[in-house]
Structures are given as C-alpha cells and as structure tokens.
C-alpha positions in Angstrom: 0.1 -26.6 35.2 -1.8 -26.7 32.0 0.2 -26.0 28.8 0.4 -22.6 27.0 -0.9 -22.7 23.6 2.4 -21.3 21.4 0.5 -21.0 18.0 -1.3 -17.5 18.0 2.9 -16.6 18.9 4.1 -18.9 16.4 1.7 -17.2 13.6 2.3 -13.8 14.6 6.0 -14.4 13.8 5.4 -15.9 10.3 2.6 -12.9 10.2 5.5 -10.6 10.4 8.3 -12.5 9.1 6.0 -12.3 5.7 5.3 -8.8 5.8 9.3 -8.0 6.0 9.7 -10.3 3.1 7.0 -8.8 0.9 7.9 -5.2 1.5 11.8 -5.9 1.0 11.3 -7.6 -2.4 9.2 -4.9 -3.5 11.9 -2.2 -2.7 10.5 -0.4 0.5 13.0 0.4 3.5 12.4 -1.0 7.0 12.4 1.7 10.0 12.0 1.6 13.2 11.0 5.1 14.8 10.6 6.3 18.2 7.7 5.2 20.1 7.6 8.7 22.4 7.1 11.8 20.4 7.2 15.2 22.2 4.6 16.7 19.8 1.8 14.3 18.1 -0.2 15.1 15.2 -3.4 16.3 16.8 -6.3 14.0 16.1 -9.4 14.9 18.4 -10.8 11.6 18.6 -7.8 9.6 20.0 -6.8 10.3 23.5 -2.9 9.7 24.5 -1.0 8.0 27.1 1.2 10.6 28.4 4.5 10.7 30.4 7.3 12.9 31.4 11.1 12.9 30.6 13.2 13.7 33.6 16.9 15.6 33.0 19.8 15.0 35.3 18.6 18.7 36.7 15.6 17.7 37.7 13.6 19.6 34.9 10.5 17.8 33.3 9.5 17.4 29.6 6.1 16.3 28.9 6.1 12.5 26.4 3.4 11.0 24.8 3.4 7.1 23.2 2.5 7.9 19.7 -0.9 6.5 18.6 0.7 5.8 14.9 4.2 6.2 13.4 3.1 9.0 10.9 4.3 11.9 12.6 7.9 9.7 13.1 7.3 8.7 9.3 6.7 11.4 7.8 9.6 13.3 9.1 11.5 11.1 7.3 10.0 11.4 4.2 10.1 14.9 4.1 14.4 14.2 4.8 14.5 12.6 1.5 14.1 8.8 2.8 12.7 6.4 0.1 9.1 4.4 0.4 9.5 2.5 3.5 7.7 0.4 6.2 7.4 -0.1 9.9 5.3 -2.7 12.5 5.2 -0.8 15.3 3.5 -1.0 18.5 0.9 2.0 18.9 -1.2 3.4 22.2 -4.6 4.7 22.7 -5.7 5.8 25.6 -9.9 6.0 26.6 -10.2 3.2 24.4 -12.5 1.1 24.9 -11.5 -3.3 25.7 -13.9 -5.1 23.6 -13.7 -7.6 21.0 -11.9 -5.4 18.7 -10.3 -2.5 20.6 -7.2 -2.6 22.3 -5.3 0.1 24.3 -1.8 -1.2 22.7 -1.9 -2.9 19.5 0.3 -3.7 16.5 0.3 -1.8 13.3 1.9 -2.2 10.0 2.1 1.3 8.3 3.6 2.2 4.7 4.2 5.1 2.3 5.3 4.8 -1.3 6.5 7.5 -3.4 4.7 8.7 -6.5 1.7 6.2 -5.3 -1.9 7.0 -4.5 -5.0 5.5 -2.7 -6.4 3.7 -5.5 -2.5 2.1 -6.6 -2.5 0.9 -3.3 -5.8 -1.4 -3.5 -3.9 -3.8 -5.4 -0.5 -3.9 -3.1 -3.5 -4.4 0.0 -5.1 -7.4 -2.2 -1.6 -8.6 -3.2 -0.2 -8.3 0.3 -3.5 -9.7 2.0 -3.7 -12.9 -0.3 -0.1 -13.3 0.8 -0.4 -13.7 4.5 -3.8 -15.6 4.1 -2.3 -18.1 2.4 0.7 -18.1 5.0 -1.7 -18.3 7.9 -4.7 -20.0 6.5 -3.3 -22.3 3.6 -6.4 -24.3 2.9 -8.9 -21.1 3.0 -10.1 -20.4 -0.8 -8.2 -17.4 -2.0 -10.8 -14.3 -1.5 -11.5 -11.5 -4.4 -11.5 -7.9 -2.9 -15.2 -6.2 -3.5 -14.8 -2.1 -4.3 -17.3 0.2 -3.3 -17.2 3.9 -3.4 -19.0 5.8 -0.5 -21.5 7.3 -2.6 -22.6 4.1 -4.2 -23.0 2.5 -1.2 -25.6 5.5 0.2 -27.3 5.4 -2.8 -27.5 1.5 -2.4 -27.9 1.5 1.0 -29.6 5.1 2.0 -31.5 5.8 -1.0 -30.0 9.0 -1.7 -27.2 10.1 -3.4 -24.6 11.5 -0.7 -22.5 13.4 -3.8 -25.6 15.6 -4.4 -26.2 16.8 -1.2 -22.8 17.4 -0.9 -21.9 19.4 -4.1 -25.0 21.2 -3.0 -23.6 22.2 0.2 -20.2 23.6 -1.8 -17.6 20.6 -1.3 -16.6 21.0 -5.3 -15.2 24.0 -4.1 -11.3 25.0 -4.5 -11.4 26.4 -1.5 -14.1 23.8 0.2 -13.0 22.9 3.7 -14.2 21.2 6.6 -14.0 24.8 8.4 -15.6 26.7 5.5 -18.3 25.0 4.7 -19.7 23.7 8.4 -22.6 25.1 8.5 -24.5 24.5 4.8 -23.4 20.6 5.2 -24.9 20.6 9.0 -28.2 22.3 7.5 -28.1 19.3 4.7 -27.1 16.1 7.0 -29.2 17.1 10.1 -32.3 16.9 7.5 -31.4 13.4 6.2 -31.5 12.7 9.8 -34.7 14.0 10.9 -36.4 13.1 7.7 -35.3 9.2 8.9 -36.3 10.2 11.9 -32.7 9.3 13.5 -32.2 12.7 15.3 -33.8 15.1 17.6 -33.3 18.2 15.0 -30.2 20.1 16.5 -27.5 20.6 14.7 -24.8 21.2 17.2 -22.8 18.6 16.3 -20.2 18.6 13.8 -20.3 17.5 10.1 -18.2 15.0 10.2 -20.2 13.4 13.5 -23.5 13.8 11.4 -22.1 11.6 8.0 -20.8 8.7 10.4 -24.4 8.8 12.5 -25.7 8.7 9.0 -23.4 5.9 8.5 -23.8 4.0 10.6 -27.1 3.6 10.9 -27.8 3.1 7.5 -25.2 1.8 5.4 -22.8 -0.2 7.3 -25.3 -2.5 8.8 -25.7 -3.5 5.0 -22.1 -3.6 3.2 -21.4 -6.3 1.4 -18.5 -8.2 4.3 -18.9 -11.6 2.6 -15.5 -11.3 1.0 -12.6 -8.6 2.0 -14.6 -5.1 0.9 -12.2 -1.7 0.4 -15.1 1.6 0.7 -13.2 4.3 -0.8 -13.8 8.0 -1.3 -15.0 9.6 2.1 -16.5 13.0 2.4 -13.4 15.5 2.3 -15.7 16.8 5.3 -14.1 14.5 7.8 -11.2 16.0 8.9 -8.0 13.7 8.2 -4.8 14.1 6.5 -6.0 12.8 2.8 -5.9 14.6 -0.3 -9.0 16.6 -1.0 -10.0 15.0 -4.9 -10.1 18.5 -6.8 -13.3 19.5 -8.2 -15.5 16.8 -6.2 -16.5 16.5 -2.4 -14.2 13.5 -1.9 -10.9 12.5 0.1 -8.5 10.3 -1.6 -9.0 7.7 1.1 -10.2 3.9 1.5 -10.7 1.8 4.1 -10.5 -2.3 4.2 -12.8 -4.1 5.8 -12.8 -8.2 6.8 -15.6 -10.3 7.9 -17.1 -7.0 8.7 -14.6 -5.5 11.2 -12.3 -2.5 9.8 -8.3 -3.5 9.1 -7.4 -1.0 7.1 -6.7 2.8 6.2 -5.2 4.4 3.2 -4.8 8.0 1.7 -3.1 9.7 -0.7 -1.6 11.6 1.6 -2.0 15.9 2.1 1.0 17.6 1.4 -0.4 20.9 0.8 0.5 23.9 3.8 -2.6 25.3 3.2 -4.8 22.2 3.6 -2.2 20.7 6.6 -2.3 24.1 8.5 -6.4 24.3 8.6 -6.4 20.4 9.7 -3.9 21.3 12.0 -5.5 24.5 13.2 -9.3 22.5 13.8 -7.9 20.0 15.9 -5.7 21.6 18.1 -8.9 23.4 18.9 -10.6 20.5 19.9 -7.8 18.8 21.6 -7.3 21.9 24.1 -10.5 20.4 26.0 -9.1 16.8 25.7 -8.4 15.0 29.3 -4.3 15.4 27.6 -4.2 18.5 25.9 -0.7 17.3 24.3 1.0 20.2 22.7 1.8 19.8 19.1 4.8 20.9 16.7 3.4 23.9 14.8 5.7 23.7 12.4 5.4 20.4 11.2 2.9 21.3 8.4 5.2 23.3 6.9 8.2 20.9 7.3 5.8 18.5 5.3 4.3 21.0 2.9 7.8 21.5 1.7 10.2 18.6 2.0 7.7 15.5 1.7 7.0 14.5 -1.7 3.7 13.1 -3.5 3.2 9.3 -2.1 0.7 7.2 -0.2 0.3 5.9 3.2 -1.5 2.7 4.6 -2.0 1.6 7.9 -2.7 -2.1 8.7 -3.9 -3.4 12.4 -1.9 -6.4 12.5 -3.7 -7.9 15.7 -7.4 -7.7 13.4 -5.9 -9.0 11.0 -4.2 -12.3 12.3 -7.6 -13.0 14.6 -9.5 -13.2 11.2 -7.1 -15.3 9.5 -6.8 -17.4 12.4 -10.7 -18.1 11.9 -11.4 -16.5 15.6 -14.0 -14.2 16.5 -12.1 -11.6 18.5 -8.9 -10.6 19.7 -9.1 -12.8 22.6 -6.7 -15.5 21.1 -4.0 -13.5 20.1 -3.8 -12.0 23.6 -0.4 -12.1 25.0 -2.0 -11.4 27.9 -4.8 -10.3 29.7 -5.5 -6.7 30.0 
C-alpha cells in the first residue's frame, strides 16, 4: 500500500491555526454559524445545493448549504456582535471541477467595524505575508501591486471606463444597476462591436457586457507577477458593496495570486434602499434558476437598521494554500477525489 502524503493536511492546519492566531491578537471574535440557511441571500450567478428538513409530523421544510457565511454573519452584526471571523466550509452547486473550482471549498470571511475596502488592503497584505511565511518560509516576502479598474482599462483597453460611465449616469445619487440599464448597455455594447468582440445585440445585461469587456481585454494583461488587489468595480455589477457617492464605483477589491482570484472585499451596503433594489433584481433572476430558493424579505431591512458601518473580506482558503504550496492547482490539497 503506498503511503499517503500527510503534508498538504499538515499545512492546512498551521494554514488555519495561523489565521485564528492573527485575527485573535488583532481583537476579532471567532464564530462558527450554521451551514443550512432556510433563506440565502439571492445571488443569480451561484446555484445551491438544496435539501429538506423533515419534522417528527412528517412536514417538510425546504434547506439550502449556504454558498458563504454572510447571510449567517451579518445577522449577527446587525445583533450588536463585535468584528469577527469564521473558516467555514461553503457549497456551490453547477460549478464547474477544474483546476480552480470546487463544488465545496473552504473560506475564511471577516467583517470589521468602522473599516472600509481600502483599510482592509493592508490587513490582506499583513495577513498574506503572515501565512506565506508560515507555509513557504524561504519564498522572498512579496509587495502587493494596486490597481484601480479604471487604470487598468485605460492601460489595458485604451479607453477610459470612468468616462463612458459617467456618461451613461453612474455619478448619479440615485444611479442603479436597474435605473440606468439601458444607457450603459447602449455604451458597452459599442466598445464591443467597435473591437469587434460582439455580434451587436444588446440583450445581455450590463454587468455581463463589463466582464466580456474584461475579460477579453484587460485581464489577459494584469500585472500577476507579484500578489495584485484591482479595486473599484463598476457600481453596475450588482453586489452588496457600497456605491462610492458621486462616481460610478463600488467600494470593492479583489486579490489576485499568480493570476488566479483569492480574494473579495467591500465596504459593505447597509443602506435599505440600495439592499432592497439588489435584493429585488436578483430574486428576479433567481425565479428561473434550476433552485429557485426562497429568500428572507426582510433581511434588508434587519441589516439597513441594526448592522453598523464595517467591512467584509472573503478569502478561499483552498487557492490560497495551493499557491503557497508552489502547486499549480487544487489537485494537491485534495482530500479526496471528487
């Protein structure tokens, strides 16, 4: 019988034996929350693994494993619990098994009071240099690169992303991803067909014509050398960060690795207005999903009024120990095979 190789297990426990250290010297609370939820946050494109509670009567409650800890999280946040922290294990169903996908992964996730996107670069760079030193002592400590989006289209795409844009209305107050569909759709399906990277119908959505745009021709080019956080994403993609007043950017960054995405931050929305209309948008699109999981309308305005100002990051832990580990997917952290 050949022998098992115990070091990706081994490394995954000082991984996360370092994380709980960090986080408790810096003041956060450890939780552990449920990893069934009656009611997810809709998000249209993640599918869920769903289930069914059965009472002693025989009477049958539809589950679902939560994708994320947020909607857990948050509840607790708006209860009045201090910053705090979580690994969890997180499901998503439909996706796809490839080098960096996984159907069940781990996350690390985190929300600090009174913080923001842009304080929480430097606990990402301060946390990251941590574990790479703890998992990869003799690898040359790494200096994180910052990029905002529209510097990178203007390096990348030639044009300036901002203008087109504020030219479709997104310095609005009342700008939205509802609001002002159409205009942006007009503006991004004519970068496309000028590049000649689409047909000319603009049936899709706006936030499905910026990543085509993107993709194809800035994130072939980003600098992945050393760890790179792009931050400030089109407020036109519908997530739960703050809308930056004033300008057509969400308060929102992203980490990226050797090229291959780690990590999400936002200065999280706690606005009823703002969480209603994301709400509202994808429960629209989820009623066609494969699950059409039914969601907690009032959790908006449970947030809107109880959770205060603060930031949340998510981490995928399983990315993350690969690329310190030096491999080239998730292959050799594999507990087991799918």
């Amino acid at each position: 019988m050949p022998q098992y190789d115990w070091t990706p297990i081994v490394q995954r426990s000082l991984l996360y034996r370092s994380i709980r250290e960090y986080f408790d010297k810096a003041g956060f609370l450890e939780v552990e929350t449920p990893l069934l939820t009656h009611a997810p946050i809709p998000e249209a494109h993640i599918e869920l693994f769903s289930s069914q509670a059965i009472t002693p009567d025989g009477s049958r409650k539809n589950l679902y494993l939560v994708p994320s800890p947020e909607v857990w999280m948050k509840h607790l946040l708006a209860q009045g619990m201090p910053s705090m922290y979580q690994i969890s294990r997180c499901f998503r169903n439909g996706e796809q098994h490839d080098k960096w996908h996984r159907r069940e992964f781990s996350m690390l996730e985190w929300y600090e009071l009174s913080s923001s996107a842009d304080s929480n670069i430097a606990r990402m760079a301060e946390l990251f240099a941590l574990l790479q030193k703890k998992i990869a002592p003799n690898s040359p400590p790494e200096e994180f690169h910052i990029l905002t989006m529209e510097q990178a289209f203007r390096n990348y795409a030639g044009f300036s992303l901002e203008d087109d844009l504020l030219n479709a209305g997104w310095n609005r107050p009342s700008a939205s991803f509802t609001s002002e569909a159409e205009s942006t759709k007009a503006i991004l399906s004519h970068r496309l067909i000028e590049r000649a990277l689409f047909p000319g119908s603009i049936n899709e959505r706006p936030d499905d014509l910026f990543h085509r745009l993107f993709i194809t021709l800035v994130e072939p080019h980003l600098p992945f050398q050393q760890p790179l956080i792009l931050k400030d994403w089109p407020a036109l993609i519908p997530t739960l960060a703050r809308h930056i007043p004033g300008t057509p950017w969400a308060d929102r960054w992203e980490m990226y690795y050797q090229g291959v995405e780690i990590a999400n931050c936002y200065t999280e929305e706690n606005r009823l207005e703002a969480l209603t209309e994301y709400w509202q948008d994808q429960e629209k699109i989820k009623a066609g999903a494969a699950v059409p999981a039914a969601s907690d309308e009032n959790w908006p305005a449970l947030i809107a009024g109880n959770m205060p100002p603060c930031s949340g990051a998510a981490v995928g832990l399983d990315r993350l120990l690969a690329l310190l580990r030096g491999d080239k997917s998730l292959r050799g952290v594999d507990i087991a095979p799918p």
